[in-house]
mmCIF file of the N, C-alpha and C atoms, coordinates in Angstrom:
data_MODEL
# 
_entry.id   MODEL 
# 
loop_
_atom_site.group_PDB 
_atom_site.id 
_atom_site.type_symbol 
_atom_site.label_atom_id 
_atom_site.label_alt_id 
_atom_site.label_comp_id 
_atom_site.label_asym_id 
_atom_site.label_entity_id 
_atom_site.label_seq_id 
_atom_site.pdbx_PDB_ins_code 
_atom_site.Cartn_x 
_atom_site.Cartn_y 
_atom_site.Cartn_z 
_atom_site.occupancy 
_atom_site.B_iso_or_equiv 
_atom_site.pdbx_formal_charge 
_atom_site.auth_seq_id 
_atom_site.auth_comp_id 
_atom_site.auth_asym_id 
_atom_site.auth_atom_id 
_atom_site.pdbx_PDB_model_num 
ATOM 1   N N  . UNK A 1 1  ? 0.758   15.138 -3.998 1.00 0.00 ? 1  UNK A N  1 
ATOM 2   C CA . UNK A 1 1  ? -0.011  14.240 -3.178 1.00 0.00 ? 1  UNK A CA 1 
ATOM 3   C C  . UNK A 1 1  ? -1.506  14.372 -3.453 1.00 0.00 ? 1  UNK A C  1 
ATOM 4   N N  . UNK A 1 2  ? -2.158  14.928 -4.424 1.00 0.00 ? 2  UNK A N  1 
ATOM 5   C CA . UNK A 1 2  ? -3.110  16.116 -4.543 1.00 0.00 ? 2  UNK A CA 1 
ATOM 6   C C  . UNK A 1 2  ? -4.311  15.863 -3.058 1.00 0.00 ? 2  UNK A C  1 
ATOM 7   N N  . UNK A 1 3  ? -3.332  16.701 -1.612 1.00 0.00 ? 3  UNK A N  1 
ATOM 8   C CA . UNK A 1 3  ? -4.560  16.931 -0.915 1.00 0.00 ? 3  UNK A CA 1 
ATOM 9   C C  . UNK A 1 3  ? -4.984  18.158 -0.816 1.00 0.00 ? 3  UNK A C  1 
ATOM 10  N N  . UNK A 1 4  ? -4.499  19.021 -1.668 1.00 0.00 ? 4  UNK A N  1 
ATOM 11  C CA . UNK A 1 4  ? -4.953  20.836 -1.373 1.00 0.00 ? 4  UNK A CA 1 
ATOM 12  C C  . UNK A 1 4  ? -5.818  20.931 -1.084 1.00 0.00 ? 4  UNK A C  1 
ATOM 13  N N  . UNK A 1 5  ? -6.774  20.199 -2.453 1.00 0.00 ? 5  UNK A N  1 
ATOM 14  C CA . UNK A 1 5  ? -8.140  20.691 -2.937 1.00 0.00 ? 5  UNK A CA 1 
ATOM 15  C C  . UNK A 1 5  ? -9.292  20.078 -1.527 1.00 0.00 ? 5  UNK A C  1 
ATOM 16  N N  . UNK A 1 6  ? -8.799  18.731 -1.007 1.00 0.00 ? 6  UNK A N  1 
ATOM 17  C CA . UNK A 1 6  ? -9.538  18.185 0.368  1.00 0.00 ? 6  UNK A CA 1 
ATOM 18  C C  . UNK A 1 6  ? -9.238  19.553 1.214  1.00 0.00 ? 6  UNK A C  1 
ATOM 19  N N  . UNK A 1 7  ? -8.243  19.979 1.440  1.00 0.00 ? 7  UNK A N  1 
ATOM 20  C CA . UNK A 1 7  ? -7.718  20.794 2.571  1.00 0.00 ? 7  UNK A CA 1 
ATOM 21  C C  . UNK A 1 7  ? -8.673  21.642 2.476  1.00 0.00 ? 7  UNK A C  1 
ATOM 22  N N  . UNK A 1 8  ? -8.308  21.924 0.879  1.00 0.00 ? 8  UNK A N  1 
ATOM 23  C CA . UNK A 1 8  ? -8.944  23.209 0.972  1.00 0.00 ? 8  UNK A CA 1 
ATOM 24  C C  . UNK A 1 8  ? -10.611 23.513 0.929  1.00 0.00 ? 8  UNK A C  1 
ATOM 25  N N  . UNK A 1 9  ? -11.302 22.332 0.543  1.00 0.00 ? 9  UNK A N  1 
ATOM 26  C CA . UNK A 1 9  ? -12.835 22.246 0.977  1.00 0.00 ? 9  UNK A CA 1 
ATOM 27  C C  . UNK A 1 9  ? -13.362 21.761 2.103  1.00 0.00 ? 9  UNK A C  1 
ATOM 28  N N  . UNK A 1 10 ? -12.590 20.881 2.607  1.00 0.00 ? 10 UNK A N  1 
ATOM 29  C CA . UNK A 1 10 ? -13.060 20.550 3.646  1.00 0.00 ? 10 UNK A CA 1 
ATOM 30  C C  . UNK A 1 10 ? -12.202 20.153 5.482  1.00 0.00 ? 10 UNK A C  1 
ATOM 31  N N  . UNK A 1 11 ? -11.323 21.103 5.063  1.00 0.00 ? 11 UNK A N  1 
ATOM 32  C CA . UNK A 1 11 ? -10.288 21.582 6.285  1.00 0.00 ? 11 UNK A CA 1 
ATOM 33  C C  . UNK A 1 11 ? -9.604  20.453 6.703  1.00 0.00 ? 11 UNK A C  1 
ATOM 34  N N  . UNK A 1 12 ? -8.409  20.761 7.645  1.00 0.00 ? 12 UNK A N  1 
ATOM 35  C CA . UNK A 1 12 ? -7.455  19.659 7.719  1.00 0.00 ? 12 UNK A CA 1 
ATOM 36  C C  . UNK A 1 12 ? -7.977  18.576 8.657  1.00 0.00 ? 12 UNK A C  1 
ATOM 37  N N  . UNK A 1 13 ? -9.084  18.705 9.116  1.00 0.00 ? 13 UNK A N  1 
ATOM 38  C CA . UNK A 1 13 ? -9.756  18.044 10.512 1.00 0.00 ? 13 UNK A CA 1 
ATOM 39  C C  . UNK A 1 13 ? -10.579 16.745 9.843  1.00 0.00 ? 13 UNK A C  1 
ATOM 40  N N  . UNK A 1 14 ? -10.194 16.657 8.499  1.00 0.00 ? 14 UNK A N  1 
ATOM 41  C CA . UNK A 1 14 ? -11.311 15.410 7.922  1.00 0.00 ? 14 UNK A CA 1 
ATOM 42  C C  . UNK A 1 14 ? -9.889  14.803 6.826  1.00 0.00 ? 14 UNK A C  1 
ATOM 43  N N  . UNK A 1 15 ? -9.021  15.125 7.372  1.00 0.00 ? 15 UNK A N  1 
ATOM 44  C CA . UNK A 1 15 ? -7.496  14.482 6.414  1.00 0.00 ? 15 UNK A CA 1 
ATOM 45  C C  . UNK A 1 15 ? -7.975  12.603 7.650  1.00 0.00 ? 15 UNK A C  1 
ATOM 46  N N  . UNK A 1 16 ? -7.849  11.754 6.468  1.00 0.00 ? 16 UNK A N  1 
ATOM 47  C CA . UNK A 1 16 ? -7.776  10.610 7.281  1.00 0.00 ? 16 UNK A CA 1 
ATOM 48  C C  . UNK A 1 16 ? -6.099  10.342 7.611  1.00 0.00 ? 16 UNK A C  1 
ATOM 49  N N  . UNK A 1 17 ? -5.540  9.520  8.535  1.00 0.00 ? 17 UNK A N  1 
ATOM 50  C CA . UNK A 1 17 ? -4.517  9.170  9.438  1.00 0.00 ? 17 UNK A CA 1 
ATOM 51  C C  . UNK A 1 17 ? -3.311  8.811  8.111  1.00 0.00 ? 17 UNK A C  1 
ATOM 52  N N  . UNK A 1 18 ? -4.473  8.066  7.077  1.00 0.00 ? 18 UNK A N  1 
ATOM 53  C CA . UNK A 1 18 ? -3.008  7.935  6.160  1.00 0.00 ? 18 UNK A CA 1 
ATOM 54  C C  . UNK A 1 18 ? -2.609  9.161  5.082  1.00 0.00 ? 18 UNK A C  1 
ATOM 55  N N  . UNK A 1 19 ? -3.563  10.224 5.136  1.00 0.00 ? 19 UNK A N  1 
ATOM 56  C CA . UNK A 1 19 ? -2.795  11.377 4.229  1.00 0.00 ? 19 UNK A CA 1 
ATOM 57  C C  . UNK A 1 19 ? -2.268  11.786 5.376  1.00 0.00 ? 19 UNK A C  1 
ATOM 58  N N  . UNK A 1 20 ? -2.286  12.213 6.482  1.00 0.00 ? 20 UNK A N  1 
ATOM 59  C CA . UNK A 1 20 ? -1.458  12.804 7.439  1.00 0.00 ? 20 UNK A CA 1 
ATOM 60  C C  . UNK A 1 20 ? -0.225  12.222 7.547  1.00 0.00 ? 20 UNK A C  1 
ATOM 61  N N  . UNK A 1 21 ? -0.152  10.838 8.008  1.00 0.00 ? 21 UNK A N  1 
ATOM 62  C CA . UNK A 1 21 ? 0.864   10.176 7.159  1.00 0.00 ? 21 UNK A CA 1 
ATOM 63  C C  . UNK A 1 21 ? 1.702   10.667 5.982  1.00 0.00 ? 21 UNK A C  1 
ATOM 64  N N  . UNK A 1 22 ? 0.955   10.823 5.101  1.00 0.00 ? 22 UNK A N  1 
ATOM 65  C CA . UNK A 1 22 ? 1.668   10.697 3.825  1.00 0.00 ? 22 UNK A CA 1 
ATOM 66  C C  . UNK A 1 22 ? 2.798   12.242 3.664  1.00 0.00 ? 22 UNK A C  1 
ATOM 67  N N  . UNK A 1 23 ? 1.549   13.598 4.367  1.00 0.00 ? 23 UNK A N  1 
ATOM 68  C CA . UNK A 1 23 ? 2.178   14.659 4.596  1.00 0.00 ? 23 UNK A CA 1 
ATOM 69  C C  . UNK A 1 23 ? 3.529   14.826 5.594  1.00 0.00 ? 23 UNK A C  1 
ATOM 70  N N  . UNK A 1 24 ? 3.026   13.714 6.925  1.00 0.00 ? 24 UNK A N  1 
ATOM 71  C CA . UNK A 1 24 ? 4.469   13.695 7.606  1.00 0.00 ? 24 UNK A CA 1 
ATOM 72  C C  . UNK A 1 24 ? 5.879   13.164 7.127  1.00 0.00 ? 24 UNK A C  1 
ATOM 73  N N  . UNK A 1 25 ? 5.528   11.969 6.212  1.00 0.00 ? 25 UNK A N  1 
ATOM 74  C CA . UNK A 1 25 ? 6.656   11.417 5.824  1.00 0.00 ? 25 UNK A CA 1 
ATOM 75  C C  . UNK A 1 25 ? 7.100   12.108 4.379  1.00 0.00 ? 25 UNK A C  1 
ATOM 76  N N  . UNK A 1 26 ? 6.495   12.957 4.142  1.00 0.00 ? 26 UNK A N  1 
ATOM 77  C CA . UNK A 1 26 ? 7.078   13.777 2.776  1.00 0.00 ? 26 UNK A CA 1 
ATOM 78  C C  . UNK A 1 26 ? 7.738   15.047 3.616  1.00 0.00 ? 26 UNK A C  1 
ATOM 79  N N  . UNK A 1 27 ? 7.591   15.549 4.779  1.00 0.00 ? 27 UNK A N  1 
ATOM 80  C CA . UNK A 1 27 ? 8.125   16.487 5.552  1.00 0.00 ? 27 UNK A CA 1 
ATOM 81  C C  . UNK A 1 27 ? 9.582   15.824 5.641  1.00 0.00 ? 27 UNK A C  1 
ATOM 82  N N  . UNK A 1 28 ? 9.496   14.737 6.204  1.00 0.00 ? 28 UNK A N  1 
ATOM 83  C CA . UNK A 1 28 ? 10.924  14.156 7.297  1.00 0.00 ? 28 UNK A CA 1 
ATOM 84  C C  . UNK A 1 28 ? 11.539  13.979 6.149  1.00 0.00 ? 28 UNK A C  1 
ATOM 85  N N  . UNK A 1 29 ? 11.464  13.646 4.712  1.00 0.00 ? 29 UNK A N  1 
ATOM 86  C CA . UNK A 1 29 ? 11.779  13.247 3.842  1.00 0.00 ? 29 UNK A CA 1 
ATOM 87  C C  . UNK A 1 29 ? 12.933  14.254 3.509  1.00 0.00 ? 29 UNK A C  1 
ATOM 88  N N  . UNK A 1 30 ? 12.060  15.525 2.974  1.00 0.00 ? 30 UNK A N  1 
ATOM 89  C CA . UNK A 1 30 ? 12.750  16.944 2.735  1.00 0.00 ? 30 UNK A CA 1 
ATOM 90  C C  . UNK A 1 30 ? 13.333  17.415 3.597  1.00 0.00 ? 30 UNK A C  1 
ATOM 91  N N  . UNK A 1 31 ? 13.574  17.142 4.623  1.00 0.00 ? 31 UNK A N  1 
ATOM 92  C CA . UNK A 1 31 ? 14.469  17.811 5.945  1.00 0.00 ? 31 UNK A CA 1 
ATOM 93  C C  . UNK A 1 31 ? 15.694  16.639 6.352  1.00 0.00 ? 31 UNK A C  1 
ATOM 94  N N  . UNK A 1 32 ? 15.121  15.791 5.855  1.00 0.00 ? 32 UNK A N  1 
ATOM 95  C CA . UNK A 1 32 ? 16.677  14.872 6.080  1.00 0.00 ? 32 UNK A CA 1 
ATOM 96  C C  . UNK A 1 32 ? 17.677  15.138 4.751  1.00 0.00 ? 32 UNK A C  1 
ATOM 97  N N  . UNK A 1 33 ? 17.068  15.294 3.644  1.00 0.00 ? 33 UNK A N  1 
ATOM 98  C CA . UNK A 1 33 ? 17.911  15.573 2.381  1.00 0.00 ? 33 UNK A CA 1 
ATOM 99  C C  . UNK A 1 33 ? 18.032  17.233 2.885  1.00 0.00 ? 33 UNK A C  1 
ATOM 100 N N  . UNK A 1 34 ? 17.624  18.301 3.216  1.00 0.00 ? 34 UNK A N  1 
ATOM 101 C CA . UNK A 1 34 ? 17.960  19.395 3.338  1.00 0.00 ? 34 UNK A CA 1 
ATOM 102 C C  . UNK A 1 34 ? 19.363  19.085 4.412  1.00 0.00 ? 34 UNK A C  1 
ATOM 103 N N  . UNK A 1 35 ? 19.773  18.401 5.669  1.00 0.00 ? 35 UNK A N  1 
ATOM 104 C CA . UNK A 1 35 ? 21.015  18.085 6.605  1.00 0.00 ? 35 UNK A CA 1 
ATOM 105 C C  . UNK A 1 35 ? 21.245  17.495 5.960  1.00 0.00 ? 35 UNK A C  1 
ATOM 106 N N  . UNK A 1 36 ? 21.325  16.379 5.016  1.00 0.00 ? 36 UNK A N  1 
ATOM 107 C CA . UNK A 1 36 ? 22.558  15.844 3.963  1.00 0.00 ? 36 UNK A CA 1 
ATOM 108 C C  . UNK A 1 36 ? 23.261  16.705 3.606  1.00 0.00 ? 36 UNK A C  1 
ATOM 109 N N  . UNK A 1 37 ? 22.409  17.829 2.670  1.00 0.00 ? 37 UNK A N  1 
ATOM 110 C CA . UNK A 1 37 ? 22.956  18.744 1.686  1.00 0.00 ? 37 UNK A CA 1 
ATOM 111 C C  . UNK A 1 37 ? 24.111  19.877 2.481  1.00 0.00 ? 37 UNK A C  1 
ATOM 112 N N  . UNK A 1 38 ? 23.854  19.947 3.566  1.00 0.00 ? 38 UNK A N  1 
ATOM 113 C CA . UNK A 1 38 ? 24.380  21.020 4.710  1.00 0.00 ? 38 UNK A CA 1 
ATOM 114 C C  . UNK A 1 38 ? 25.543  20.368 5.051  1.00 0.00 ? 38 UNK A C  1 
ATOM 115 N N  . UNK A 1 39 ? 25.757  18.909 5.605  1.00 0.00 ? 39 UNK A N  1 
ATOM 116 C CA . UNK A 1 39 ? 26.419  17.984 5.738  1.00 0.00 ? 39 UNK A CA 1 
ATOM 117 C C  . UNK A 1 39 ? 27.821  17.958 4.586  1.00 0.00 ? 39 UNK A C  1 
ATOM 118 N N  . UNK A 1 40 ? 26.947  17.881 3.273  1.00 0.00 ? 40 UNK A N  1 
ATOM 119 C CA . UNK A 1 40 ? 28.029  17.754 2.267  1.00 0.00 ? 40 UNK A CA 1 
ATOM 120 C C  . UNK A 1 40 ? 28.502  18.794 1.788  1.00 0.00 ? 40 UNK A C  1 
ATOM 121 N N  . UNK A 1 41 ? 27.784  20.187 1.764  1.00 0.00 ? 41 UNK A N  1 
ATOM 122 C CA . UNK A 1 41 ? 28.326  21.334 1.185  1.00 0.00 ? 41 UNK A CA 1 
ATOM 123 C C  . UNK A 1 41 ? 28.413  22.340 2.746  1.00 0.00 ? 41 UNK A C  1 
ATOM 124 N N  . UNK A 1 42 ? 28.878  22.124 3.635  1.00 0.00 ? 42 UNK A N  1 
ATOM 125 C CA . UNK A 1 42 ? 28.982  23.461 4.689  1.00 0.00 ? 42 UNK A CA 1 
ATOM 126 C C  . UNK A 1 42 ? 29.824  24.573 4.839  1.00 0.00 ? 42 UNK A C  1 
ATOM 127 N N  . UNK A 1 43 ? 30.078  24.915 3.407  1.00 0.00 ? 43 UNK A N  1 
ATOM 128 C CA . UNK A 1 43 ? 30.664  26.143 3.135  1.00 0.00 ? 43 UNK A CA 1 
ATOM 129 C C  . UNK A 1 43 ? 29.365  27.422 2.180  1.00 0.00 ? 43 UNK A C  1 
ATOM 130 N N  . UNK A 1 44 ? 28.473  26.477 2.722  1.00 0.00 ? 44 UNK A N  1 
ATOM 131 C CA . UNK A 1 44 ? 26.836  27.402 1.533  1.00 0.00 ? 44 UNK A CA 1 
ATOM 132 C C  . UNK A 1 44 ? 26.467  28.294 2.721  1.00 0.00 ? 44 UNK A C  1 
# 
């Protein structure tokens, strides 16, 4: 997404609404495919 380097100079308090965005929906993203995967293999 490259926001490290923002993060990391100028803290998470100046992320505008759509990288926060972008970070939330890359979260929900990986956690719905992580309960798929649980879903389809629940013998792991």
């Amino acid at each position: 997404m490259g926001l490290m380097e923002k993060i990391n100079t100028r803290g998470w308090g100046e992320l505008t609404t759509r990288e926060v965005g972008k970070i939330g929906g890359t979260m929900v993203k990986k956690m719905i495919e992580k309960v798929e995967d649980e879903m389809a293999n629940p013998d792991r």
